[in-house]
Kinemage of the C-alpha trace (Angstrom):
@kinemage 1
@onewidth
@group {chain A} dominant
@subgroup {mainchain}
@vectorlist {calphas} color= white
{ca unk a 1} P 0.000 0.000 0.000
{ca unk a 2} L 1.241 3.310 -0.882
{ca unk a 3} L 0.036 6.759 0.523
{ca unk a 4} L 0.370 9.786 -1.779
{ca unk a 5} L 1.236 13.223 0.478
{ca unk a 6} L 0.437 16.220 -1.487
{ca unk a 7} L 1.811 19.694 -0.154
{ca unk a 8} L 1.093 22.689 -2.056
{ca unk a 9} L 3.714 25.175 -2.710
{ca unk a 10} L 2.849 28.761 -1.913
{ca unk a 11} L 4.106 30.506 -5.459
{ca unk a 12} L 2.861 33.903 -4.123
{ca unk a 13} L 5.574 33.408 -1.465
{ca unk a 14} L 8.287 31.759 -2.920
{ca unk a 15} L 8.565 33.864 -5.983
{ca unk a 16} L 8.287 37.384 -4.856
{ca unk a 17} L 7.838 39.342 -8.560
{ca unk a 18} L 4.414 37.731 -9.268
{ca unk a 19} L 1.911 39.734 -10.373
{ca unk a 20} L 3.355 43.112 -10.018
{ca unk a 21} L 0.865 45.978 -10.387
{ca unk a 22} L -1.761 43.167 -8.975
{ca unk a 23} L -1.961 40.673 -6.294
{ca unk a 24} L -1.328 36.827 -6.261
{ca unk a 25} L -3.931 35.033 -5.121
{ca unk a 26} L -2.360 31.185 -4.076
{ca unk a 27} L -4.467 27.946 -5.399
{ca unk a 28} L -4.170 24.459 -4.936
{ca unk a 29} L -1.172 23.188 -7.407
{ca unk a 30} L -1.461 26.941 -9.074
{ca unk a 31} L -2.017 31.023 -8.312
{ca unk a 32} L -3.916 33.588 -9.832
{ca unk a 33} L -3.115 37.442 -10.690
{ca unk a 34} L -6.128 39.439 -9.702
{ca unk a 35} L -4.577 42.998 -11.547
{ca unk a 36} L -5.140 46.463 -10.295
{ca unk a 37} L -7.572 48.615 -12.054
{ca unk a 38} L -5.952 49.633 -15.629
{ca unk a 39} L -4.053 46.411 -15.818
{ca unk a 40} L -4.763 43.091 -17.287
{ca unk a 41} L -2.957 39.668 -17.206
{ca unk a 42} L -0.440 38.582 -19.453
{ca unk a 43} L 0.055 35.882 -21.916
{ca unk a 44} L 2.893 34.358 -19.162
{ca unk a 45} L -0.353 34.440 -16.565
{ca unk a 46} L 2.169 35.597 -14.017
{ca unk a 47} L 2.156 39.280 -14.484
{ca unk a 48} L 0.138 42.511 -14.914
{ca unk a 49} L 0.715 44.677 -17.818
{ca unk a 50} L -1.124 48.242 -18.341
{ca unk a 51} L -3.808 48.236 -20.433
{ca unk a 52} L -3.528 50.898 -23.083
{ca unk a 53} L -7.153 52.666 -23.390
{ca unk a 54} L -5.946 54.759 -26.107
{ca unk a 55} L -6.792 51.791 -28.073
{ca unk a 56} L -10.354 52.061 -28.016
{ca unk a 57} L -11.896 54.669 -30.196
{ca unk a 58} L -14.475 55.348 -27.923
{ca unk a 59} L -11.760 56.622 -25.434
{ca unk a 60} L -11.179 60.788 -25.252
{ca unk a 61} L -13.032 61.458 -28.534
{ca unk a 62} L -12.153 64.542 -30.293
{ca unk a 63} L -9.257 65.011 -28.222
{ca unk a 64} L -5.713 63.786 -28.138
{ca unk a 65} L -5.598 60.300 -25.710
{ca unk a 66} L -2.277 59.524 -23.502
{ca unk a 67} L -1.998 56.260 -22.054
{ca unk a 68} L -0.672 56.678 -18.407
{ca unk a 69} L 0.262 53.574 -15.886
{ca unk a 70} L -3.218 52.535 -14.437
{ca unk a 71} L -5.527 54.648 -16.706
{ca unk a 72} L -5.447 56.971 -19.598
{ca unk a 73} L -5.411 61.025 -19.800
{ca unk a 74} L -7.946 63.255 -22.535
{ca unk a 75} L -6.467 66.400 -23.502
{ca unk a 76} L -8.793 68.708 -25.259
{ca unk a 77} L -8.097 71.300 -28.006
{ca unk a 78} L -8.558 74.663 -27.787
{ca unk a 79} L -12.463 75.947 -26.454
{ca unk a 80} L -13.415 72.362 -25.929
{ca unk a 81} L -13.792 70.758 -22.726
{ca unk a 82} L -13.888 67.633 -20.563
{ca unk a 83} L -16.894 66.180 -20.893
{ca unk a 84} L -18.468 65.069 -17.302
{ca unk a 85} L -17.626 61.328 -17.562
{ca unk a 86} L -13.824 62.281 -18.459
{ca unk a 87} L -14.223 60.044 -22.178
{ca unk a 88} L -14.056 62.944 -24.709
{ca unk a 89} L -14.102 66.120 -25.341
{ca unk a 90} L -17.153 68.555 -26.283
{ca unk a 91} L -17.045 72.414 -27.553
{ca unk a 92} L -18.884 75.162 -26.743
{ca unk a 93} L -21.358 74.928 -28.854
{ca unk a 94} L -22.559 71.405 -28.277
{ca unk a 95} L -25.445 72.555 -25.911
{ca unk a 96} L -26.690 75.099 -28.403
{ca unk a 97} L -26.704 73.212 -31.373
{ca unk a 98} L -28.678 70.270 -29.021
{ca unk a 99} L -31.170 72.708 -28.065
{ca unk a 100} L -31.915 73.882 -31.645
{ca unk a 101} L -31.873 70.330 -32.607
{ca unk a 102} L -34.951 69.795 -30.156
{ca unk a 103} L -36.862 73.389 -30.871
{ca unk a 104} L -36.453 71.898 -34.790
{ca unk a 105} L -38.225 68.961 -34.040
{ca unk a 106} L -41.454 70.188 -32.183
{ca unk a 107} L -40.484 68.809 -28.558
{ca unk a 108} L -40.955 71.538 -26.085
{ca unk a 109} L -37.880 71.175 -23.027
């Protein structure tokens, strides 16, 4: 009769440069990365790498994105502005032209 002893190793211990810009989260026989906001896992599984939001059109539109560690910036042009959820950038004239828009179409506001 034979008796099989298991013991799991602790990688989030041993190996101290797992999941940097995350935490390692130890398994049974494996860990996890669980990756700070702005980061995602990478193909190696064993470390987080900064997502780059600049990627995705929808992402500061009409203004000029910049990929920072964690997040992204929006800078706007000249006489535009940050719109309230931070994602792009609107002019002055955006609330005018919206209000005509409605007066055009028969709606009362």
């Amino acid at each position: 009769m034979y008796v099989l002893v298991v013991s799991d190793i602790n990688e989030c211990r041993e190996f101290r440069h797992l999941c940097v810009n995350g935490r390692c989260e130890n398994l049974i026989g494996v860990f996890r990365c669980e990756c700070n906001t702005g980061y995602q896992v990478d193909e190696t599984g064993g470390n987080c790498t900064d997502v780059d939001e600049c990627l995705n059109p929808d992402n500061c539109l009409y203004g000029t994105c910049i990929n920072r560690p964690g997040g992204y910036e929006c800078r706007c042009p000249p006489n535009f502005e940050l719109n309230p959820a931070g994602t792009g950038c609107i002019g002055p004239y955006a609330t005018r032209i919206f209000l005509t828009l409605i007066t055009l179409g028969g709606l009362v506001v």
